[in-house]
C-alpha positions as CSV (number, residue, x, y, z in Angstrom):
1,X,40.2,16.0,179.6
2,X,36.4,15.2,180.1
3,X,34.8,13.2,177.3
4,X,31.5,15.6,177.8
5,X,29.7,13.3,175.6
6,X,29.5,10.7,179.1
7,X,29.8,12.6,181.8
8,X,27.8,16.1,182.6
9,X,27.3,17.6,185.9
10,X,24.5,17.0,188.1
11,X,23.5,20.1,187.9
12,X,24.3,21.1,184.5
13,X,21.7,18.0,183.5
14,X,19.1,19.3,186.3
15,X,19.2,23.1,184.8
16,X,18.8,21.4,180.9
17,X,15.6,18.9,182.0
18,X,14.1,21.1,185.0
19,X,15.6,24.5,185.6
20,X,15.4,25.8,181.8
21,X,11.6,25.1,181.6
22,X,10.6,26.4,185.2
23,X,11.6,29.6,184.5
24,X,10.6,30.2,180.9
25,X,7.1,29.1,182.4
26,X,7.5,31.5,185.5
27,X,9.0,34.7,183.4
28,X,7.2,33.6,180.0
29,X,10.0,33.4,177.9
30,X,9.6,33.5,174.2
31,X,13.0,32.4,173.0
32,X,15.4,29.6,175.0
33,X,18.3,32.1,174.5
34,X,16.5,34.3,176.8
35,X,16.7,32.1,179.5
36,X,19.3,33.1,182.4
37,X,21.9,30.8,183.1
38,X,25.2,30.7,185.1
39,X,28.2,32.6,183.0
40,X,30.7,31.9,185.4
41,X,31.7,31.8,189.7
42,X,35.0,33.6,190.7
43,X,36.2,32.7,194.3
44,X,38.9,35.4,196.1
45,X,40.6,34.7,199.0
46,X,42.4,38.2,200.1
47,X,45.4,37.1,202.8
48,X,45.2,40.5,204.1
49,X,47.4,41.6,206.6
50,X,49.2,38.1,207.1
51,X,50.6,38.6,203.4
52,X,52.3,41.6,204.4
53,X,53.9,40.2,207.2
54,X,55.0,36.7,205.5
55,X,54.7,36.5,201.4
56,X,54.4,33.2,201.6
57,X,50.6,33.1,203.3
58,X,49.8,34.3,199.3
59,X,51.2,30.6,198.2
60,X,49.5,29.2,201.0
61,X,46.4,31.1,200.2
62,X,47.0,30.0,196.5
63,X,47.3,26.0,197.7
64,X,44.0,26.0,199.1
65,X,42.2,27.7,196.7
66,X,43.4,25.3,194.1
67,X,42.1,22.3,196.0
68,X,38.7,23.9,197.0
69,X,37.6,24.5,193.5
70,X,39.9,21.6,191.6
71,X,41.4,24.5,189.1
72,X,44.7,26.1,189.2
73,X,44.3,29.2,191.4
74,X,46.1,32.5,190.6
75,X,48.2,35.1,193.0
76,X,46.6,37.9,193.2
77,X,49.4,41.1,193.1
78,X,48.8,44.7,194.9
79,X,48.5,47.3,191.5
80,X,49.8,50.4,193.7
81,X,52.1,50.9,196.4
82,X,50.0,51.6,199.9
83,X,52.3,52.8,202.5
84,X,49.5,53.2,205.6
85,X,48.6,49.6,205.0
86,X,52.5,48.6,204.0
87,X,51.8,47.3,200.7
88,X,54.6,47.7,198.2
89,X,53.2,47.1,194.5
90,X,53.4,43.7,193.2
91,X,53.3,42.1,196.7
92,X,51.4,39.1,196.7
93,X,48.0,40.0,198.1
94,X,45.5,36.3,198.2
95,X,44.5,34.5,195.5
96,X,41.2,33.7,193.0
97,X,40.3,31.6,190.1
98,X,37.7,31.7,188.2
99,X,35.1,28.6,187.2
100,X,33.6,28.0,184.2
101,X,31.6,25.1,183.0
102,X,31.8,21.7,184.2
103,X,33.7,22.7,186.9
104,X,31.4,26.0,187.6
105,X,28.5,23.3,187.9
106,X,30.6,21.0,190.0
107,X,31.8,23.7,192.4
108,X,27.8,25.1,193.0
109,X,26.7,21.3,193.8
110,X,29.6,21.0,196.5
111,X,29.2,24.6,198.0
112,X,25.1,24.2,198.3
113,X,25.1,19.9,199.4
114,X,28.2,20.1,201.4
115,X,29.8,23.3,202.2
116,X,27.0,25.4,203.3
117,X,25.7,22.4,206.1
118,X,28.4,23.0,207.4
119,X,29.4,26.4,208.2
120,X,28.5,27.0,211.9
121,X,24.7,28.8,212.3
122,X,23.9,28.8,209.2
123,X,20.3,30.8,208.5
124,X,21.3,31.1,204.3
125,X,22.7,33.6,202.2
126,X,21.3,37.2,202.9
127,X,18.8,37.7,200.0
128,X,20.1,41.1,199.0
129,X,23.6,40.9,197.5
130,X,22.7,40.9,194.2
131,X,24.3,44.1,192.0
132,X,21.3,45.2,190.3
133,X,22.6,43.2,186.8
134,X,21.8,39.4,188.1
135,X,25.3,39.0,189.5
136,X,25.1,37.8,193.3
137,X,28.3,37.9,195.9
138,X,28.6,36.9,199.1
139,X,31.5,35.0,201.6
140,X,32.2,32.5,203.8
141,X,34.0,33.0,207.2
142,X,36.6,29.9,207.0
143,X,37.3,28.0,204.0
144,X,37.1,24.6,206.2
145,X,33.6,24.6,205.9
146,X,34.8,22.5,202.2
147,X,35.9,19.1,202.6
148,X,38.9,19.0,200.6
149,X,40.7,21.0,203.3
150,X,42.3,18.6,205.4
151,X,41.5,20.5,208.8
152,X,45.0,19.1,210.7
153,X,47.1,20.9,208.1
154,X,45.8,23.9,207.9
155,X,48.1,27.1,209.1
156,X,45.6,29.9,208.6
157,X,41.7,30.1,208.0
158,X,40.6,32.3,205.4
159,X,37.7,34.2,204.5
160,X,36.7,33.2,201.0
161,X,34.6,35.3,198.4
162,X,32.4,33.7,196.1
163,X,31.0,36.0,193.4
164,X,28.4,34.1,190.7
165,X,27.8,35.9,188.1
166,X,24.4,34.7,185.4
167,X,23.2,36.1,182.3
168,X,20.0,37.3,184.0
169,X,19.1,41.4,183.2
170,X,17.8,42.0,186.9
171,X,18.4,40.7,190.1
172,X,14.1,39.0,190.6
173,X,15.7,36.3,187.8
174,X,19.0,35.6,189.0
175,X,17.2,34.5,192.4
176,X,14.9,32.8,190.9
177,X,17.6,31.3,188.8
178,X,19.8,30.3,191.8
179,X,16.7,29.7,193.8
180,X,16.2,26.8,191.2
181,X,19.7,25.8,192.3
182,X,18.8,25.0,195.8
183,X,20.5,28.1,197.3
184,X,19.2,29.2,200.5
185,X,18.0,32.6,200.8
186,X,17.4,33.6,204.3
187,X,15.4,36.2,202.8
């Protein structure tokens, strides 16, 4: 376990000293508790059609989730039994974990300072996936692009979902908010 009382995240100490008063100047705040912050990122990986052909690309889907965000990823189960796509119910389906925290602050740092450089012509995230409630989604074509994944062992590339959802009502604050995080918008 952390001792929190030494080490906070870069960002987490950023968003207290910088971010917090930025944008209760810019949206003229009255109380602190009014300010937006991150509640929490959720990252899906969906095996797809590999799953149905070998259960085990679930586990393997599960493996590298766990090392990508450092938290012990869950398999995610099909709720109904889909015979045009041959899914049976409860067949493994991909896998997702959700971040909170330390970790939540951790995982935005990597994804915006390492992850994103990286991913092959890159122009930023498309400005327009927020869900009108300050919640933003978007994904990544191959979950290489983090450097945990050792590239040689790697059996399959996935597509991975990253959903962060902030306490903001409307979607102009939450991209401000993440704005103030250093997250490209391309538009």
């Amino acid at each position: 376990m952390l001792d929190t009382e030494r080490y906070r995240p870069r960002l987490r100490i950023a968003f207290d000293e910088k971010i917090r008063p930025a944008m209760k100047e810019e949206f003229g705040y009255k109380n602190d508790m009014q300010i937006p912050r991150l509640d929490k990122i959720v990252l899906n990986i969906g095996a797809g059609r590999a799953s149905v052909r070998d259960s085990k690309k679930a586990k393997s889907a599960q493996e590298d989730l766990t090392t990508i965000s450092g938290q012990k990823a869950v398999i995610t189960k099909a709720k109904k039994s889909i015979a045009g796509f041959r899914v049976r119910e409860d067949m493994p389906l991909g896998a997702k974990v959700t971040l909170r925290g330390f970790q939540m602050y951790e995982f935005i740092d990597r994804l915006v300072t390492i992850a994103m450089p990286r991913i092959r012509d890159f122009r930023g995230v498309p400005g327009r996936s927020f869900d009108g409630r300050g919640n933003y989604a978007f994904g990544i074509k191959e979950h290489i692009v983090f450097p945990e994944i050792n590239f040689d062992k790697v059996d399959e590339m996935w597509g991975l979902d990253v959903v962060i959802a902030t306490t903001a009502d409307t979607d102009a604050e939450a991209k401000a908010l993440l704005g103030h995080f250093n997250v490209p918008f391309n538009s």
